[in-house]
C-alpha positions as CSV (number, residue, x, y, z in Angstrom):
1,X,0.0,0.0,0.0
2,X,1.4,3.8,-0.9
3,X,0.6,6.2,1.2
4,X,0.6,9.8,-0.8
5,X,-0.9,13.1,0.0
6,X,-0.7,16.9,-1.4
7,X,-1.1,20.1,0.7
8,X,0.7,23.5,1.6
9,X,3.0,23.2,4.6
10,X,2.9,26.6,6.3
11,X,5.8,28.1,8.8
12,X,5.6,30.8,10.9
13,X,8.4,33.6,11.9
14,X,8.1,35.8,14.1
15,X,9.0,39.6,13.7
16,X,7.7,41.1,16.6
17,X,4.6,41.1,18.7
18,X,2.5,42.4,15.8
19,X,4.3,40.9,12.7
20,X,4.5,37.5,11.2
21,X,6.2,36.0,7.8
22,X,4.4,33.0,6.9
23,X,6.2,30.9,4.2
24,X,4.2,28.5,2.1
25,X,4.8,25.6,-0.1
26,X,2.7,23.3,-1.7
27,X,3.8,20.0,-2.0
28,X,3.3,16.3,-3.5
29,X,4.3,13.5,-1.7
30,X,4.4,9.5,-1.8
31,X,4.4,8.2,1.7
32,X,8.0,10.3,2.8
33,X,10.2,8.4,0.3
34,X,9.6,11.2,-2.4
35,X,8.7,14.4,-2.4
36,X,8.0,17.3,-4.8
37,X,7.4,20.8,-3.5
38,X,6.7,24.2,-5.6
39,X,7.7,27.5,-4.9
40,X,7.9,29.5,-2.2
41,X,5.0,32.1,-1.3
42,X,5.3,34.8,1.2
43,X,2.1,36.7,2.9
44,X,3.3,39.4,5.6
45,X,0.6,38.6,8.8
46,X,0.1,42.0,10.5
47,X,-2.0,42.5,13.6
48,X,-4.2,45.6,13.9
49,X,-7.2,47.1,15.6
50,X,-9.3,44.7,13.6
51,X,-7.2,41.3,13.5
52,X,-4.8,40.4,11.7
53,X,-4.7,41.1,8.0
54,X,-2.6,39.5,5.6
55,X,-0.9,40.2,2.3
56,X,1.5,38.7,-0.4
57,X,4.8,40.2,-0.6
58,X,7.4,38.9,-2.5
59,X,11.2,36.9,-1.8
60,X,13.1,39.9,-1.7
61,X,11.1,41.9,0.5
62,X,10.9,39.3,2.7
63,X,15.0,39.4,2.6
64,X,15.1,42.5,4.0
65,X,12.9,41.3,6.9
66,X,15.3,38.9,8.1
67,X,18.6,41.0,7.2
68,X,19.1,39.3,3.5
69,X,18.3,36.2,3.6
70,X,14.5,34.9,3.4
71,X,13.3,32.4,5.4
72,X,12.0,28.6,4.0
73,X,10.7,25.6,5.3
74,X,13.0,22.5,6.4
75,X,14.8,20.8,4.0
76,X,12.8,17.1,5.0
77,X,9.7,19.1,4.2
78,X,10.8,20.2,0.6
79,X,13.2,16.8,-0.4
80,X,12.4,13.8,1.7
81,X,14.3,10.9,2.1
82,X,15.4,10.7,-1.6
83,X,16.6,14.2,-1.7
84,X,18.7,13.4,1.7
85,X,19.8,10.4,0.2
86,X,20.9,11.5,-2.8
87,X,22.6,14.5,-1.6
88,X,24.8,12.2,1.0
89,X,25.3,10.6,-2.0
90,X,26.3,13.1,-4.3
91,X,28.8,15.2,-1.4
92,X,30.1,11.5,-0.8
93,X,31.2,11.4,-4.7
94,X,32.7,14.9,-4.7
95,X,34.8,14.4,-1.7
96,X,36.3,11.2,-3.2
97,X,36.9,13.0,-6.3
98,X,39.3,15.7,-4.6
């Protein structure tokens, strides 16, 4: 039996009391041998006097929130175990090579 699934995993950051970066990817997935995520989408969460609102902004303004570099979701989320595998893999044949 094969166990597979699609969705968004979602991640929260933290700017301050009042600010949130959320950071979205979709994803495909066949039990958690193999995984294929999309891109990355960023909404800015910001708490007012009537809740909190949200809007889209995009990778390089979220950048600048974290000092250059934007925030993602973990790499087991967005390779799975073939994309850990195959990188072990892959650093193992470039080290023997030099």
């Amino acid at each position: 039996m094969i166990f597979f699934g699609w969705g968004n995993k979602v991640r929260d950051f933290a700017i301050d009391a009042t600010h949130h970066l959320r950071v979205a990817r979709s994803f495909v997935h066949i039990f958690f041998i193999f995984t294929v995520t999309g891109s990355r989408k960023f909404v800015l969460a910001e708490l007012g006097d009537a809740g909190w609102s949200y809007r889209r902004i995009t990778e390089a303004d979220a950048a600048t929130l974290f000092g250059g570099k934007a925030p993602d979701i973990d790499a087991w989320w967005r390779f799975s175990l073939w994309g850990v595998v195959g990188l072990a893999i892959l650093g193992g044949i470039v080290r023997s090579l030099f």
